[in-house]
N, C-alpha and C positions, 0 to 999 in steps of 0.2 A: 092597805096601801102597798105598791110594789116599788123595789129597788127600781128608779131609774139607768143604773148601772147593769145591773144582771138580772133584772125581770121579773123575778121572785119574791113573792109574799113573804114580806116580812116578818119575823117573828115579835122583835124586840122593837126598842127605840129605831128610828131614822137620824142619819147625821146628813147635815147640810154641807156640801162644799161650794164653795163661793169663787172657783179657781180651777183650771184645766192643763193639762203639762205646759201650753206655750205660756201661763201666765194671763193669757183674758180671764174675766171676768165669766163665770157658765153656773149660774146657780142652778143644782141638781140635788135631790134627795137620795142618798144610798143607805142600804144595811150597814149594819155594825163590819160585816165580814168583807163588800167591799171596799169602809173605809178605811178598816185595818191594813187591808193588802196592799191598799195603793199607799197606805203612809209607810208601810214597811221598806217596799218597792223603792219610793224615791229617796229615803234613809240612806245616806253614807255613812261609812267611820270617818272621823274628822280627829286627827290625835295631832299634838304638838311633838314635834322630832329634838331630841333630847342633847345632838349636839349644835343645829341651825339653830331652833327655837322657832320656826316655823311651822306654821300648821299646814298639815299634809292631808287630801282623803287619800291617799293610798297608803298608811302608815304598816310598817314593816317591822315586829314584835323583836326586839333585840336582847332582850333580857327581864326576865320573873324575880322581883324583890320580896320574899318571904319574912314574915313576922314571926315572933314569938308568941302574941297573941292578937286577935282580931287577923281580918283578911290583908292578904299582901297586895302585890300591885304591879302591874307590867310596864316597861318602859319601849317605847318606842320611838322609830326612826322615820325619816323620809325616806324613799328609794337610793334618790343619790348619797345621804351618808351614810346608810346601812352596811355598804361594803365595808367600809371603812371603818369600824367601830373593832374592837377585839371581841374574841368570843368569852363569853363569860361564863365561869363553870358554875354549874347546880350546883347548890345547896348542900342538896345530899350528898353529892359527890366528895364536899368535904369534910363529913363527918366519919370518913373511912379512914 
């Protein structure tokens, strides 16, 4: 069976999508690699902005919170109040 998307003999599974960029309804058969792509494609970052409390897709990395053990974690801004936040020094910076 061929990707209705890119034409190519499939290797693997087929995925079904049931949905087109405007939102009708276009039921089509694609590969694994065009489902992938286009789900990556229309993937945003979506982060909550740490002093609005609003969720942002444009969010803007304002500061890296480091653990002592397991993984740490990034905090982020909206555009508008990322100016506005103080810079905050690394970690490392103050183990000197």
């Amino acid at each position: 069976m061929n990707c209705d998307a890119c034409g190519e003999a499939a290797a693997g599974p087929l995925a079904t999508v049931t949905t087109d960029a405007a939102g009708g309804v276009r039921h089509r058969t694609v590969c694994q690699g065009c489902a992938t792509g286009a789900a990556a494609r229309a993937r945003q970052p979506v982060r909550m902005c740490v002093r609005c409390e609003r969720i942002t897709s444009a969010p803007v990395l304002v500061a890296e919170v480091h653990q002592g053990t397991g993984p740490g974690f990034n905090v982020y801004a909206c555009p508008g109040c990322a100016p506005g936040l103080p810079e905050l020094p690394d970690a490392l910076d103050l183990l000197g």
